[in-house]
N, C-alpha and C positions, 0 to 999 in steps of 0.2 A: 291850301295854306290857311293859316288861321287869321292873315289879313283878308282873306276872300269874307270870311265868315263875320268876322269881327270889324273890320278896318283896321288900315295901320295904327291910325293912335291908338285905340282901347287895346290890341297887343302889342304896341309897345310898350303903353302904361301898363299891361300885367309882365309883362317882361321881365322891364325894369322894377315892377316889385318883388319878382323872384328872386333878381339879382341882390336889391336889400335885404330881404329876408335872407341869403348865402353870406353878404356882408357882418348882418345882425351875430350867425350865426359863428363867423371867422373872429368878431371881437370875444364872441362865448368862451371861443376857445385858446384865448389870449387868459382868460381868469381861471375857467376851470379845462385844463388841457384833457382832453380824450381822443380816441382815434374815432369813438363813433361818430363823438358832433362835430369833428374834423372833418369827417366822409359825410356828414349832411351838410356842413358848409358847404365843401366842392359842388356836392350835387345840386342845390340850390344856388349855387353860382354859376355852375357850368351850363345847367338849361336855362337859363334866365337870358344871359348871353349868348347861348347860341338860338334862343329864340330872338334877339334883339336879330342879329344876321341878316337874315333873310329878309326880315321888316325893313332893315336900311337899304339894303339893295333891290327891293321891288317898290320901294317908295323914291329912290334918284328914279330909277325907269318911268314912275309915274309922272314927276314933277320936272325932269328933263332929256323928254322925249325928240327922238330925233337921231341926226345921221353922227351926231357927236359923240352920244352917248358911251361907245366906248372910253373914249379920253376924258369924259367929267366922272365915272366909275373908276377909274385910273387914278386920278385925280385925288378921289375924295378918300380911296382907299388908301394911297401914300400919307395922305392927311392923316387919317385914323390911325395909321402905324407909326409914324410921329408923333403922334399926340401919346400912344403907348410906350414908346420907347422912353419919353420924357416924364413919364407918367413916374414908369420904373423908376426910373434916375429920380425924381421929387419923392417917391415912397420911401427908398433908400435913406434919404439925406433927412426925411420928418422924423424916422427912426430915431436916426444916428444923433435928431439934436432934441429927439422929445422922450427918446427912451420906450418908447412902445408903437402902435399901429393904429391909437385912437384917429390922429390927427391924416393920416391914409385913407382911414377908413369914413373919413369924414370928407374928404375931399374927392374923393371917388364916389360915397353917396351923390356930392355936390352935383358931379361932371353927367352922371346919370339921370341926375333929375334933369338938371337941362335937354338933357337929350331928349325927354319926354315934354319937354316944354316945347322945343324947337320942331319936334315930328309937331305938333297940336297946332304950331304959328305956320307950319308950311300946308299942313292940310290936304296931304297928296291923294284922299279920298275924294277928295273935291276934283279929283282932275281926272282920276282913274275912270274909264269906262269899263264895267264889267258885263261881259255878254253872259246870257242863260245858254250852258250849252243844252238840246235834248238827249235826252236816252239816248245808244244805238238802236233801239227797238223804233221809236218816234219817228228817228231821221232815217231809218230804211223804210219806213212807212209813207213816209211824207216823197221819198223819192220815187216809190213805186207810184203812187196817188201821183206824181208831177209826169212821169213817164206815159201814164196809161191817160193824161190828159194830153199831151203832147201827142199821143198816137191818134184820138178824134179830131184834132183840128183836121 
């Protein structure tokens, strides 16, 4: 994963800039409409957010570990599906009383930066233990080398 490489903030803060750059791209095409920079919005929205995905769910496992854990991933995922549902519902109704998608697209920036604030305040890299695994080449090595000392005692 590219939290292994990165940590979760720094990809979630490229994430979530994917996701504005998709945003940026979706007001584009509020002014000049085309299907191409429609299909680059999507794509810079859709990986941006499915790169968020995995960062939220291997960052609860970090920050709350333990025999719970199912139930607070339960939890936080109902959460974020409420927060979507209502999301919709508040896009719909900015529409309906602003006449465009600025004020959507401004408030869905909003809700995203936070999210990048909030991974930075909780800091699940700080809690995470990453082990080095070896090659299989190493660890068949090392186990031979453990056998054929275990054979001299």
């Amino acid at each position: 994963l590219a939290t292994d490489r990165f940590g979760p903030e720094k990809t979630m803060t490229i994430s979530v800039g994917i996701v504005l750059a998709g945003i940026v791209f979706l007001n584009l095409v509020q002014k000049h409409p085309s299907p191409s920079l429609f299909l680059v919005a999507v794509l810079f929205y859709g990986m941006g957010y499915g790169l968020s995905l995995p960062v939220f769910m291997s960052s609860y496992a970090d920050v709350f570990q333990g025999p719970k854990l199912g139930a607070i991933l339960g939890t936080l995922t109902l959460g974020g599906l409420l927060g979507a549902a209502l999301g919709t519902g508040l896009g719909g109704y900015l529409r309906d009383i602003t006449g465009g998608y600025q004020m959507s697209f401004f408030v869905s920036s909003i809700a995203f930066a936070l999210s990048v604030a909030m991974m930075w305040s909780a800091r699940p890299s700080r809690i995470r233990t990453v082990r080095r695994v070896a090659s299989a080449g190493a660890a068949l090595e090392s186990h031979s080398v453990a056998q054929g000392a275990a054979g001299t005692d």
